[in-house]
C-alpha beads as a LAMMPS data file, in Angstrom:
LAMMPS data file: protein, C-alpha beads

283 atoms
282 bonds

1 atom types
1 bond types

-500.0 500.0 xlo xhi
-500.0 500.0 ylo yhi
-500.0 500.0 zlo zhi

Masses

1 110.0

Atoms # bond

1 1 1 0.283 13.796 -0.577
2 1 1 -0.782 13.374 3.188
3 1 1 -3.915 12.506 4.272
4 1 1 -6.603 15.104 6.424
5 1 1 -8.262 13.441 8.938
6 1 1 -11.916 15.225 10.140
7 1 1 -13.558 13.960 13.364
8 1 1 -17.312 14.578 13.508
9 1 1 -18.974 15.737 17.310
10 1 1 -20.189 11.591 17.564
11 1 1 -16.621 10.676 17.371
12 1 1 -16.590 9.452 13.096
13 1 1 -13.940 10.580 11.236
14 1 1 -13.201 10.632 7.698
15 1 1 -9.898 10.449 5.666
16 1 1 -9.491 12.898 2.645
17 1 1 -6.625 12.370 0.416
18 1 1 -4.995 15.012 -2.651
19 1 1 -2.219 13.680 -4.392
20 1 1 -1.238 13.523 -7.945
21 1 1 -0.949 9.978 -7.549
22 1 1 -4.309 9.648 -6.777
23 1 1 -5.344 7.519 -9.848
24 1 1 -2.429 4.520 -9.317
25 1 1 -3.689 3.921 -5.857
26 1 1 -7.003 3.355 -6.563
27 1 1 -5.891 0.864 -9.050
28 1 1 -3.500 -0.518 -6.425
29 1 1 -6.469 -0.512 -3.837
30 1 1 -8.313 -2.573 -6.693
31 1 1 -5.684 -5.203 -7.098
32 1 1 -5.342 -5.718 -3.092
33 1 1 -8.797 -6.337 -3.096
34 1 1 -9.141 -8.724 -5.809
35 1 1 -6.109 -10.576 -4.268
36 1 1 -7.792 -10.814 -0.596
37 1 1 -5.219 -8.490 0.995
38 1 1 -6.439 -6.211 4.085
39 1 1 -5.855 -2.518 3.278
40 1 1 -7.472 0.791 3.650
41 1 1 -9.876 1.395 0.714
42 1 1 -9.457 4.583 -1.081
43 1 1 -12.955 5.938 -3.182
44 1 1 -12.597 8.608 -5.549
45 1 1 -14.358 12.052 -5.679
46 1 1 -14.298 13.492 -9.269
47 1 1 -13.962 17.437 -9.225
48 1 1 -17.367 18.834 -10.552
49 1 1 -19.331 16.653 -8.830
50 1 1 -21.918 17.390 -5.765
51 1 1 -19.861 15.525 -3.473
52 1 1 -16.027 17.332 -4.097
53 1 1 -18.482 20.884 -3.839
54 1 1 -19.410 19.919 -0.006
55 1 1 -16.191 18.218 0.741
56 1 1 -15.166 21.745 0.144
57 1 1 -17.838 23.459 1.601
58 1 1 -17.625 21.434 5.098
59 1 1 -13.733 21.787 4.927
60 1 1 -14.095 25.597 5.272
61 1 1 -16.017 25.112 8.311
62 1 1 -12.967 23.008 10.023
63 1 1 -10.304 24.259 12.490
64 1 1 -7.500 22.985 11.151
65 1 1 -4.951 24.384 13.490
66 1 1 -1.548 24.941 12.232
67 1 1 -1.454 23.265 9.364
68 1 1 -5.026 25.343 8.378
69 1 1 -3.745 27.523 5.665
70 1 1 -1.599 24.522 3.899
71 1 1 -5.345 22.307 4.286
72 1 1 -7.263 25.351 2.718
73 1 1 -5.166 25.898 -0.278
74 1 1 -5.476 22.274 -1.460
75 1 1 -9.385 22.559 -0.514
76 1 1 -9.797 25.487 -2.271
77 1 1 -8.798 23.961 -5.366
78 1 1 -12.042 22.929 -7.307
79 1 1 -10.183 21.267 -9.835
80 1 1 -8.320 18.274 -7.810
81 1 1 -9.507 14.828 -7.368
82 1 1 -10.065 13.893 -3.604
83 1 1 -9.733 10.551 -2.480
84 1 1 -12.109 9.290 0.633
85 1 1 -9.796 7.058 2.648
86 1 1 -11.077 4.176 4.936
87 1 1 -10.332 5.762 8.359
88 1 1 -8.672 3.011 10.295
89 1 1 -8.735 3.322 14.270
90 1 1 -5.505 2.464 15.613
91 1 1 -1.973 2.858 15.503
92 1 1 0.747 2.873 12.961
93 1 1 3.479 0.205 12.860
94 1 1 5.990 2.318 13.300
95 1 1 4.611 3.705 16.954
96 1 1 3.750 0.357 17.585
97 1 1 5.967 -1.193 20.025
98 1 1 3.735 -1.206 23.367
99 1 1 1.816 -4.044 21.008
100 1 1 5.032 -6.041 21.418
101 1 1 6.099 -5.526 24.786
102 1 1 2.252 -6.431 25.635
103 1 1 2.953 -9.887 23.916
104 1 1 4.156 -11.151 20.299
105 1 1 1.404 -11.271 17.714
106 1 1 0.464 -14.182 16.018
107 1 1 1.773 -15.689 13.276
108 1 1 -1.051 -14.853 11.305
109 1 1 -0.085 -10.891 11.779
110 1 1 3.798 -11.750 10.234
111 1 1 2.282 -13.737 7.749
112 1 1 -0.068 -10.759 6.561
113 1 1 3.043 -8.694 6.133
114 1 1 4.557 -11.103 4.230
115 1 1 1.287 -10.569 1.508
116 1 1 1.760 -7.118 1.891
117 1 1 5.265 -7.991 0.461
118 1 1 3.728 -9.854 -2.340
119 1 1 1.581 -7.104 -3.181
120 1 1 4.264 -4.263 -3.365
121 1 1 6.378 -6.408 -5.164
122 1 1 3.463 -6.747 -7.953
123 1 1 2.732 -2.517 -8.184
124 1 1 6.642 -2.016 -7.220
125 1 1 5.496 -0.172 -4.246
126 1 1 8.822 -0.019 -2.575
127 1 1 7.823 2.685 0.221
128 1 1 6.646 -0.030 3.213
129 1 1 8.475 -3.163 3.484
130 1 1 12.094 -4.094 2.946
131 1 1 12.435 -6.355 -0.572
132 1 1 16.009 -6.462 -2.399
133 1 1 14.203 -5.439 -5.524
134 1 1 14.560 -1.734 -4.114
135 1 1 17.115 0.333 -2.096
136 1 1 15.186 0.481 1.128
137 1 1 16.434 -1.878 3.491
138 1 1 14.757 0.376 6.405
139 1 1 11.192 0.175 4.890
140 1 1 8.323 2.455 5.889
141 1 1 6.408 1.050 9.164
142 1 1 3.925 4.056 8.408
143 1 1 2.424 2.826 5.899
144 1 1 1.007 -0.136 7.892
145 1 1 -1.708 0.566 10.626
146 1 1 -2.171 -2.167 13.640
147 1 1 -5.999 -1.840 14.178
148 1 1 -6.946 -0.836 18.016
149 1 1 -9.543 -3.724 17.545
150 1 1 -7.253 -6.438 16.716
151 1 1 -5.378 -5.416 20.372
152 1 1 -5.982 -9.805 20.801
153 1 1 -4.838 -11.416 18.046
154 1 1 -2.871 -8.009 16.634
155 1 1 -3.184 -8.019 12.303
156 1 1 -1.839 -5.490 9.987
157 1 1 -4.014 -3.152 7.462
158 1 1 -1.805 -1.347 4.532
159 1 1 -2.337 2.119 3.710
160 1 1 -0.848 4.673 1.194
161 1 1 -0.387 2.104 -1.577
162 1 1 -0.045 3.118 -5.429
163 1 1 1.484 0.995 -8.460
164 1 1 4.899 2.826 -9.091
165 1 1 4.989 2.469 -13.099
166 1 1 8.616 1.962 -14.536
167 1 1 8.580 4.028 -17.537
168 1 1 12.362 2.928 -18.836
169 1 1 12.422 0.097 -20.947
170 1 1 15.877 -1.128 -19.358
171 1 1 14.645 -0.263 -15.740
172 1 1 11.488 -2.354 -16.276
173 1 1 13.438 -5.165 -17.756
174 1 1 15.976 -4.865 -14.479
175 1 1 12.949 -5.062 -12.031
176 1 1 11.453 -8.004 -13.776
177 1 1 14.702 -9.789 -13.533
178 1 1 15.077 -9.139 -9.798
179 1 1 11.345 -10.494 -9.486
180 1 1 12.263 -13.557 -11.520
181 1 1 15.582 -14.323 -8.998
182 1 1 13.239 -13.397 -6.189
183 1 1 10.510 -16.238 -6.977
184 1 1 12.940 -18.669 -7.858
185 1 1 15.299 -18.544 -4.853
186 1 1 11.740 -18.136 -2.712
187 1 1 10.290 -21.666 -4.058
188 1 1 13.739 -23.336 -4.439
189 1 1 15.318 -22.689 -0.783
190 1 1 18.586 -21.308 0.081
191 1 1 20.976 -23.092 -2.808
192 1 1 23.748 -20.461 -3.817
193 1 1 26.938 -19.353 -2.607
194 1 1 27.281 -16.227 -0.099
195 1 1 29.394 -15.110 -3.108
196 1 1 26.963 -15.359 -5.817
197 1 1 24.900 -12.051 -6.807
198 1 1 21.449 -13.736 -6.058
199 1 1 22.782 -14.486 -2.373
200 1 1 20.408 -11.561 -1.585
201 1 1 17.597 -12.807 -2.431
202 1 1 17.644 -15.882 -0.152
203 1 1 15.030 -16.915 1.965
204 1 1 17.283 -16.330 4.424
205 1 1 18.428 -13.113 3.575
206 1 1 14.688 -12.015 2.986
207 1 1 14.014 -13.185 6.884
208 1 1 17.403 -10.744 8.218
209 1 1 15.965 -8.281 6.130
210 1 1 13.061 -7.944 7.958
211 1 1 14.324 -9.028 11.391
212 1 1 16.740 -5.865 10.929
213 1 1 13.961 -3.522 10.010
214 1 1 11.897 -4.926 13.278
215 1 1 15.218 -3.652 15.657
216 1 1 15.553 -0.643 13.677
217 1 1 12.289 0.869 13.403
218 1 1 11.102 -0.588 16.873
219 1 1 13.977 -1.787 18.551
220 1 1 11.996 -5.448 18.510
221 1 1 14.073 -8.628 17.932
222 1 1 11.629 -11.103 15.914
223 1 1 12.085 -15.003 15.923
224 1 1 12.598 -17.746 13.314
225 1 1 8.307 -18.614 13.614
226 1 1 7.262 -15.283 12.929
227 1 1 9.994 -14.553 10.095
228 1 1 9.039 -17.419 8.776
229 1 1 4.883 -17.293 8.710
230 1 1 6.525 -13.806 6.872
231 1 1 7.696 -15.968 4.019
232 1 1 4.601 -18.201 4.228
233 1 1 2.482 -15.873 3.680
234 1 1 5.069 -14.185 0.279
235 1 1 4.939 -17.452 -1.052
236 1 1 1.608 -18.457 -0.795
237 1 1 0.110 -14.407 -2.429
238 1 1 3.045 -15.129 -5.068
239 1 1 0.889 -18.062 -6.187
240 1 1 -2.378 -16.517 -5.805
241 1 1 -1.068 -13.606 -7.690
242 1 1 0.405 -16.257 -10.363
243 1 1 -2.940 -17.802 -10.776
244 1 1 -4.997 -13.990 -11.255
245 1 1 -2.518 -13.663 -13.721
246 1 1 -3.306 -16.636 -15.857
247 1 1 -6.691 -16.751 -15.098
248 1 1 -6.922 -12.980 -16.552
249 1 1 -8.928 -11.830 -13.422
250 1 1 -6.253 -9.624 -12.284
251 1 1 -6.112 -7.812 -15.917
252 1 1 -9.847 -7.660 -15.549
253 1 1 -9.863 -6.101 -12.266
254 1 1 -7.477 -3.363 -13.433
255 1 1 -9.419 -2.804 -16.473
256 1 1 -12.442 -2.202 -14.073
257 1 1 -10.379 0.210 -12.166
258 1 1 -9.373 2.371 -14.825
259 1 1 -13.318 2.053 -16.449
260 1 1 -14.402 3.226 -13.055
261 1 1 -12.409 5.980 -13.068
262 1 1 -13.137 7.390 -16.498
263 1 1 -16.997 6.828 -15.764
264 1 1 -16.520 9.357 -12.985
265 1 1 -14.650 11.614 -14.132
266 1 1 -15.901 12.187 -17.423
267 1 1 -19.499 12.420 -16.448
268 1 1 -18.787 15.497 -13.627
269 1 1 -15.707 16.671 -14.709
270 1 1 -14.639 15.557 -19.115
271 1 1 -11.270 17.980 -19.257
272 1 1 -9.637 15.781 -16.590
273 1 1 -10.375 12.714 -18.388
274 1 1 -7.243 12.438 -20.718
275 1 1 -5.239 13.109 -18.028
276 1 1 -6.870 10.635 -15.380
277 1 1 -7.044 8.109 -17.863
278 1 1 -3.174 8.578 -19.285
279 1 1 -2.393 7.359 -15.718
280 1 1 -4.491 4.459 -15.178
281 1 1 -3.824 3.262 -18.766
282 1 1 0.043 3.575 -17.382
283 1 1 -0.918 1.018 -14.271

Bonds

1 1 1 2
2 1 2 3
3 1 3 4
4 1 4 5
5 1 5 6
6 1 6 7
7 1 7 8
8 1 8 9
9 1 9 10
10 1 10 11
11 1 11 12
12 1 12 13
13 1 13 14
14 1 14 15
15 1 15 16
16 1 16 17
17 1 17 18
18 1 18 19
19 1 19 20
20 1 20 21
21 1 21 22
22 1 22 23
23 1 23 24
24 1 24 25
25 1 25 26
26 1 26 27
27 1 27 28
28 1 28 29
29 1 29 30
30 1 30 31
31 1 31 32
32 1 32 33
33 1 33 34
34 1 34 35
35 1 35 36
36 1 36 37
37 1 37 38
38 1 38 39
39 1 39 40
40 1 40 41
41 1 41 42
42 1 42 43
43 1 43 44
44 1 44 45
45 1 45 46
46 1 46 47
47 1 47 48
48 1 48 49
49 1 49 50
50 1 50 51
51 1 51 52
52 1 52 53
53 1 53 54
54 1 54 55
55 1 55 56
56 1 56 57
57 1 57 58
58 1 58 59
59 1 59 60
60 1 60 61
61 1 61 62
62 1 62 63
63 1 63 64
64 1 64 65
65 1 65 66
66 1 66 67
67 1 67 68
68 1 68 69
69 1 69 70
70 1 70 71
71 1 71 72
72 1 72 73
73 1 73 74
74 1 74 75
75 1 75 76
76 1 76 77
77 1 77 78
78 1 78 79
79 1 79 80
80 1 80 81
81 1 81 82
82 1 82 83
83 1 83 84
84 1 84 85
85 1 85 86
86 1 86 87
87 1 87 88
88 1 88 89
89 1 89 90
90 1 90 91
91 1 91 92
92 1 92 93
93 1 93 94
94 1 94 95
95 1 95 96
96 1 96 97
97 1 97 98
98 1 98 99
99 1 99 100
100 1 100 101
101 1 101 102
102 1 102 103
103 1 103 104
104 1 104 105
105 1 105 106
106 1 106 107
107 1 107 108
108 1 108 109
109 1 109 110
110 1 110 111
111 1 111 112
112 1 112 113
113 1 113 114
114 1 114 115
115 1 115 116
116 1 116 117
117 1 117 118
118 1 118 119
119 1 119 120
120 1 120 121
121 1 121 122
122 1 122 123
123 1 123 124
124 1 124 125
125 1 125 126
126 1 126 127
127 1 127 128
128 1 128 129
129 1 129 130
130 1 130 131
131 1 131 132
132 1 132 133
133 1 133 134
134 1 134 135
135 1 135 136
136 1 136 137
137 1 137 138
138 1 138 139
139 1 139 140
140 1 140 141
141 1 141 142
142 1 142 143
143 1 143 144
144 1 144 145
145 1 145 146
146 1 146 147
147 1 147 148
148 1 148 149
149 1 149 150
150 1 150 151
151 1 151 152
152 1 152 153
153 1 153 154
154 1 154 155
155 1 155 156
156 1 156 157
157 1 157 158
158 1 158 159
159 1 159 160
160 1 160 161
161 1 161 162
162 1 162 163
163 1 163 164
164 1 164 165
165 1 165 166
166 1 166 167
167 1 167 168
168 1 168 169
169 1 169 170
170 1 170 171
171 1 171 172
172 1 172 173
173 1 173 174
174 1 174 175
175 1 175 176
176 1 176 177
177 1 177 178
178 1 178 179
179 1 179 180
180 1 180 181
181 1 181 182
182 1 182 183
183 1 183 184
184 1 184 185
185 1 185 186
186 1 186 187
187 1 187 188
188 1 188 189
189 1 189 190
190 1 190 191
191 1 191 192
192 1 192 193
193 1 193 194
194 1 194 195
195 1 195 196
196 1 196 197
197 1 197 198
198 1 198 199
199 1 199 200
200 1 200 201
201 1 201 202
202 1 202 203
203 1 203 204
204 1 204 205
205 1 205 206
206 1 206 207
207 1 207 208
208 1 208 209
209 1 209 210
210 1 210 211
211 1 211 212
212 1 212 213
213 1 213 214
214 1 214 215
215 1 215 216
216 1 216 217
217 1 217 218
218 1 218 219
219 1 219 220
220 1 220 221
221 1 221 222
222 1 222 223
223 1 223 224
224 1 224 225
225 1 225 226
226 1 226 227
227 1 227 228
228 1 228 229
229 1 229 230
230 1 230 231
231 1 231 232
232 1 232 233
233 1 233 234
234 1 234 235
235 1 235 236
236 1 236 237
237 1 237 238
238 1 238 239
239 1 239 240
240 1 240 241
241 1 241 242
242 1 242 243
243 1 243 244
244 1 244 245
245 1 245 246
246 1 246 247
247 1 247 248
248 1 248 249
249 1 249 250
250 1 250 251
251 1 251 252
252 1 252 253
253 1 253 254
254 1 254 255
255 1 255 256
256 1 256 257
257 1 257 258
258 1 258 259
259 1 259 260
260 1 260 261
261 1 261 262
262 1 262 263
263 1 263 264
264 1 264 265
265 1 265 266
266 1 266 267
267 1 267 268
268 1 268 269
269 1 269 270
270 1 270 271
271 1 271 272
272 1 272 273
273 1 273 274
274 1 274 275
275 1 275 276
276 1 276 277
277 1 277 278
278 1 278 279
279 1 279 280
280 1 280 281
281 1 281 282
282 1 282 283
């Protein structure tokens, strides 16, 4: 996991990624796409090919500090698939509280976060923003980058995204059933008792969830407008998602991921294929 960043003398830079996982978040990068949802784009670099062999070359010209011997032993590793990561120029969410004291963002920024909601709920990517669907009520504002550009009207770009399969027949069955309480106490308003198991899954209780993680992570107390462009914006990527679904462009676009990947990787590198293809075929 982790991502190595390399800054060029003209002041570029470009993100390299090695993880395991590599596969699942192109197919999750995919997916955001296709639904209109801003994240960083992740390209894959088959091993074999001309491109992984001067990755690696140019890596061993690199001072890597520190962390230089951890960075070479992954780069010296012909056989692992490396990732090129849209390199976004900014800040993470999580060291992002001068943004707020400057002034709040717009509702549009809250209601982006809400899509990114939307999204992880769809590739049960629980590592980013608090959903009752998962045990993470503190979320993971590191995985969300505030552009330095968008210093006006301040938006929100997700990184380090990857569908999370649930191999278990019973666990898949127990997700699906939190997603199905989710949507319907999302479209139908707050209409059960505090006692009642589904209480958490309020629109209500999805707005403290968030308004908690805010004065946790960044010590930020949010209002009722942006909590609630949040919820906007979950709703209204539930529905697009809803209508991909039953329009079968969102099975298309992960069959196009997972044909993309076996296209490279089979033509540079054909004894990783079963093994690349296992885990998009899992997605």
């Amino acid at each position: 996991g982790g991502v190595t960043i390399i800054e060029f003398d003209d002041g570029s830079a470009v993100c390299l990624r090695r993880t395991p996982a590599l596969v699942s978040e192109l197919v999750a990068s995919s997916v955001a796409t296709h639904l209109g949802i801003p994240i960083a784009q992740t390209r894959l670099v088959a091993p074999g090919s001309w491109e992984h062999k001067e990755i690696i070359k140019a890596e061993t010209s690199c001072d890597f500090g520190e962390t230089g011997g951890l960075v070479m032993a992954a780069s010296h590793n012909p056989h692992v698939m490396i990732g090129v990561v849209d390199f976004v120029p900014g800040v993470r969410l999580d060291a992002a509280k001068q943004h707020f004291d400057e002034g709040p963002p717009s509702t549009q920024f809250f209601k982006q976060l809400g899509e990114l909601q939307a999204l992880d709920m769809l590739i049960n990517n629980m590592d980013r923003l608090p959903l009752p669907l998962w045990r993470n009520p503190r979320g993971n504002f590191g995985n969300m980058m505030v552009p330095t550009e968008s210093s006006g009207g301040k938006h929100v770009v997700g990184i380090d995204q990857q569908v999370f399969v649930i191999q278990d027949e019973r666990g898949m069955q127990s997700y699906l059933a939190g997603v199905e309480q989710l949507v319907q106490q999302l479209f139908a308003g707050d209409v059960v008792s505090e006692e009642d198991e589904s209480s958490k899954f309020r629109p209500r209780a999805l707005q403290q969830s968030l308004k908690d993680c805010f004065q946790l992570r960044l010590g930020v107390s949010l209002d009722e407008a942006s909590t609630t462009a949040a919820l906007k914006g979950l709703r209204e990527q539930i529905l697009n998602i809803a209508g991909c679904y039953t329009s079968g462009s969102l099975r298309a676009t992960t069959s196009a991921a997972s044909d993309g990947v076996r296209h490279q990787v089979s033509k540079s590198n054909p004894h990783l294929l079963q093994s690349a293809l296992k885990e998009a075929q899992s997605c």
